[in-house]
C-alpha positions as CSV (number, residue, x, y, z in Angstrom):
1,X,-125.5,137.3,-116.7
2,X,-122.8,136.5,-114.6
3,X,-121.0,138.6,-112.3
4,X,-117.2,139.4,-113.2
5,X,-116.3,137.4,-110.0
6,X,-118.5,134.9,-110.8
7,X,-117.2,134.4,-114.1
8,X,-113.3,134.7,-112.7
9,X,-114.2,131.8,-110.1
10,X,-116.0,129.1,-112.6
11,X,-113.1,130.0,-115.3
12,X,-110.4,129.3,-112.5
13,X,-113.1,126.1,-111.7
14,X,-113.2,125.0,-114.6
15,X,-109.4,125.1,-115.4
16,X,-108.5,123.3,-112.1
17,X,-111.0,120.5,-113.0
18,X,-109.2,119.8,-116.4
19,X,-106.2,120.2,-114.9
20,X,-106.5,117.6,-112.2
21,X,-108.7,115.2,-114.2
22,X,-107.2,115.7,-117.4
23,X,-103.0,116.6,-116.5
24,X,-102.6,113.9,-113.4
25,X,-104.4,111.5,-115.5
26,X,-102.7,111.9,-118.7
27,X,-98.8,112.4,-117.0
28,X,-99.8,109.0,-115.6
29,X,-100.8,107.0,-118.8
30,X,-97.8,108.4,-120.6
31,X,-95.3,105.5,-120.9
32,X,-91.7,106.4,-119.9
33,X,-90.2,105.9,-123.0
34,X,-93.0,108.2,-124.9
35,X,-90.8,111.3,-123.0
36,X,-87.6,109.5,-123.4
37,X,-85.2,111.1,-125.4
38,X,-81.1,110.0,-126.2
39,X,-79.7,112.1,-123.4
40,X,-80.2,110.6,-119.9
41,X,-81.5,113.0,-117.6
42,X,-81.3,112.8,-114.0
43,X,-84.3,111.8,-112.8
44,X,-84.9,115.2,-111.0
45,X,-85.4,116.7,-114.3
46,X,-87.7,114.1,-115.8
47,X,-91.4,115.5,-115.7
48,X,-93.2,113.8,-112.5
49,X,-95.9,115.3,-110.6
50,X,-95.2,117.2,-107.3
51,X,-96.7,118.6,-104.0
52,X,-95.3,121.8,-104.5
53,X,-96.0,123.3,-101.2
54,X,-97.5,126.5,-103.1
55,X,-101.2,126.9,-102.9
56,X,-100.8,130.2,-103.7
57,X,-100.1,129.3,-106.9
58,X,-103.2,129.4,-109.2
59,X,-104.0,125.8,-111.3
60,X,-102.8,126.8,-115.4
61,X,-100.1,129.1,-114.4
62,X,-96.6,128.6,-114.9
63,X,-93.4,129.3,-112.3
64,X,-89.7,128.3,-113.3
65,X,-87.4,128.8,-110.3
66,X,-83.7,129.1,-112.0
67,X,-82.1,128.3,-109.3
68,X,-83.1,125.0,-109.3
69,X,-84.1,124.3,-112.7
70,X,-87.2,123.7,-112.4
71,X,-90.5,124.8,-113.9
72,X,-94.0,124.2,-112.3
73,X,-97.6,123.8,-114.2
74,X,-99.2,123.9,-111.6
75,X,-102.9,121.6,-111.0
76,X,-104.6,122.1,-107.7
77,X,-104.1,122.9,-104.2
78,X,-100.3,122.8,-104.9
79,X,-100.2,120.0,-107.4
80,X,-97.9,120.8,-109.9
81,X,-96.3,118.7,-113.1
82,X,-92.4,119.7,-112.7
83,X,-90.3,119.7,-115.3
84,X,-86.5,120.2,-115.3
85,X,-85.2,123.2,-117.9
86,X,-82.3,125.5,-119.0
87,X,-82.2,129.4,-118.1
88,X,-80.5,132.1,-119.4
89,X,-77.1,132.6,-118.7
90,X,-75.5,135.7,-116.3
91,X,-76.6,138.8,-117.1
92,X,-79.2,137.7,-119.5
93,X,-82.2,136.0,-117.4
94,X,-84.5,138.3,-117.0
95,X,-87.2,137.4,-114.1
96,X,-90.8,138.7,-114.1
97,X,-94.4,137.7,-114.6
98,X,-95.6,137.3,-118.3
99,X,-98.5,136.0,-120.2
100,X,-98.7,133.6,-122.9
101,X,-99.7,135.0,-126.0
102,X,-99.4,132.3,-128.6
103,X,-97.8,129.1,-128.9
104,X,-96.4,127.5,-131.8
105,X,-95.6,124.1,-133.1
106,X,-92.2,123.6,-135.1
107,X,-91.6,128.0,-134.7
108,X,-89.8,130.4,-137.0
109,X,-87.1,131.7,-134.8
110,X,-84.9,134.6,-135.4
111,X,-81.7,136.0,-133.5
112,X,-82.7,139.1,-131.7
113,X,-80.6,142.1,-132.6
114,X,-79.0,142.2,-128.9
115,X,-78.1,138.6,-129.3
116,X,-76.5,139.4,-133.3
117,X,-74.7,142.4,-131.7
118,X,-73.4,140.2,-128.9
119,X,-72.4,137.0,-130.7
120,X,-72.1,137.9,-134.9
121,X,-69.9,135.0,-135.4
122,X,-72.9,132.7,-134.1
123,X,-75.6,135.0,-134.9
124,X,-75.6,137.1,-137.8
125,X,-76.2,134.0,-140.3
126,X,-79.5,133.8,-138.9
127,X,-80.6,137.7,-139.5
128,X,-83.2,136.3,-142.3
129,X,-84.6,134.1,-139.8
130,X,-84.5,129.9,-139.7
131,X,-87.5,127.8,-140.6
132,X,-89.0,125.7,-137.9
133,X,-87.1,121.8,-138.1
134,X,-84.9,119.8,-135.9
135,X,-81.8,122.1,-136.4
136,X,-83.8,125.3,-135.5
137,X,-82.5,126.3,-131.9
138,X,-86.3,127.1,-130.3
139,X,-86.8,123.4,-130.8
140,X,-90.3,121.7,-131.2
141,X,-92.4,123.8,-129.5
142,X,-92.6,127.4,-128.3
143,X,-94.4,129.6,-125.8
144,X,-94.3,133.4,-126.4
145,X,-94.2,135.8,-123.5
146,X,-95.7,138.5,-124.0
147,X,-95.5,141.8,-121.2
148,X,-98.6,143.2,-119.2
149,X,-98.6,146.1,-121.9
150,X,-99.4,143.5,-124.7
151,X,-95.7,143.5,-126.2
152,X,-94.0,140.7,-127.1
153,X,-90.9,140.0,-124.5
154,X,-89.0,137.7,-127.0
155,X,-89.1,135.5,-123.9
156,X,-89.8,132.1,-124.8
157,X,-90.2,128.9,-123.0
158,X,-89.2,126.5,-125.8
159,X,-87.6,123.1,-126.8
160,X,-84.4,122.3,-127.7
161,X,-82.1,120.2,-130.1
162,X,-79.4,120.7,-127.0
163,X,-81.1,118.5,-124.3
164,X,-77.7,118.3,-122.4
165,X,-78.4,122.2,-121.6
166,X,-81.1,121.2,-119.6
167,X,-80.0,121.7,-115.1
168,X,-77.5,124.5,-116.4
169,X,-77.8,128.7,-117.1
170,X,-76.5,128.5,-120.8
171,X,-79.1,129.9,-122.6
172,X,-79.7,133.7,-124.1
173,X,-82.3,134.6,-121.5
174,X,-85.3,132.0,-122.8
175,X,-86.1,128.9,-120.7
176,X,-85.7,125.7,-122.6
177,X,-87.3,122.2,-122.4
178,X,-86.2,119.0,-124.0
179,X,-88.3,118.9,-127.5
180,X,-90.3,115.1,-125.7
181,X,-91.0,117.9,-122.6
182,X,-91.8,120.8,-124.1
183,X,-94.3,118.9,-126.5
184,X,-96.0,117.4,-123.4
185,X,-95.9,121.3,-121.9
186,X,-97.3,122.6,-124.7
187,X,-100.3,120.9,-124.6
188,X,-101.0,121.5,-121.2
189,X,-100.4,125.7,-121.1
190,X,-103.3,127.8,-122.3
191,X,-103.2,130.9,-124.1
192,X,-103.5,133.5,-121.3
193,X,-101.8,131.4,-118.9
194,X,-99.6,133.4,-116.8
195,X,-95.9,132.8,-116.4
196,X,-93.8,133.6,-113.6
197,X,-89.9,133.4,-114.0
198,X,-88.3,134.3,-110.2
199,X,-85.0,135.8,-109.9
200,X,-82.1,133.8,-109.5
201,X,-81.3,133.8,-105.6
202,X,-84.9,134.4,-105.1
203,X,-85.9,130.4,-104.1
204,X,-89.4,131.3,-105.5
């Protein structure tokens, strides 16, 4: 039987293997125009792969730095697949470190209270919940944060049907991908990856 730091350093082996032969290899055989979408992003924010200068960063975890719109998957010996996203507005980003819990494909999404009480013109239409689609504001995909305590955040790192909110702070406190992004993100994260969103000013 192996030892709990054995087991910790093949499952952290094992990751950064797929990660490298896998993500690198896949982010390269994807055609431009398979992440393409009708808004033209700057390039910045177009997923491309990195030296991120972090090799303190573990391979599978996740870092958005709001500052400069940016999120990280990060591969090996500070690799990392960037991609450019939207974070919360003033007042409502709320940094930390999160897991994710479950993902979802096409998600139910519901207004939290806070953002009903804050918004009802906008909001309270939507207190039933909205089926998952095109029109549904967490977009194609969703990641669910989830706190160290095991409760659900209502953090998400999402798509969008807004891809021009991507490289601004417009959003109630989730991060947001293009739906062609966060599809290609979504497939990459694992459950139990862990998530780190840095306060604004920080510069990660």
């Amino acid at each position: 039987m192996r030892s709990s730091k054995a087991q910790v350093a093949h499952h952290t082996g094992s990751i950064t293997r797929r990660f490298f032969v896998g993500g690198v290899g896949a982010l390269a055989a994807v055609p431009q125009t398979a992440l393409a979408h009708k808004v033209q992003l700057p390039d910045r924010f177009l997923p491309q792969l990195v030296n991120s200068g972090r090799r303190d960063w573990a391979a599978g975890s996740v870092h958005v730095v709001p500052d400069d719109f940016f999120l990280y998957l990060m591969l090996q010996d500070g690799m990392a697949i960037r991609y450019g996203v939207g974070v919360g507005r003033k007042g409502l980003y709320e940094p930390g470190t999160f897991t994710v819990a479950r993902k979802a494909k096409w998600p139910w999404w519901r207004p939290t209270n806070a953002m009903i009480r804050r918004e009802p013109h906008k909001y309270a239409r939507y207190k039933d919940g909205l089926k998952g689609g095109p029109k549904n504001p967490l977009g194609a995909r969703a990641l669910y944060l989830y706190d160290d305590a095991g409760r659900d955040t209502y953090l998400r790192i999402h798509g969008t049907n807004e891809p021009h909110t991507i490289g601004s702070a417009v959003s109630n406190g989730c991060a947001r991908l293009t739906n062609e992004h966060v599809k290609d993100l979504y497939e990459r994260v694992e459950i139990d990856a862990r998530v780190h969103l840095y306060p604004k000013g920080s510069g990660a």
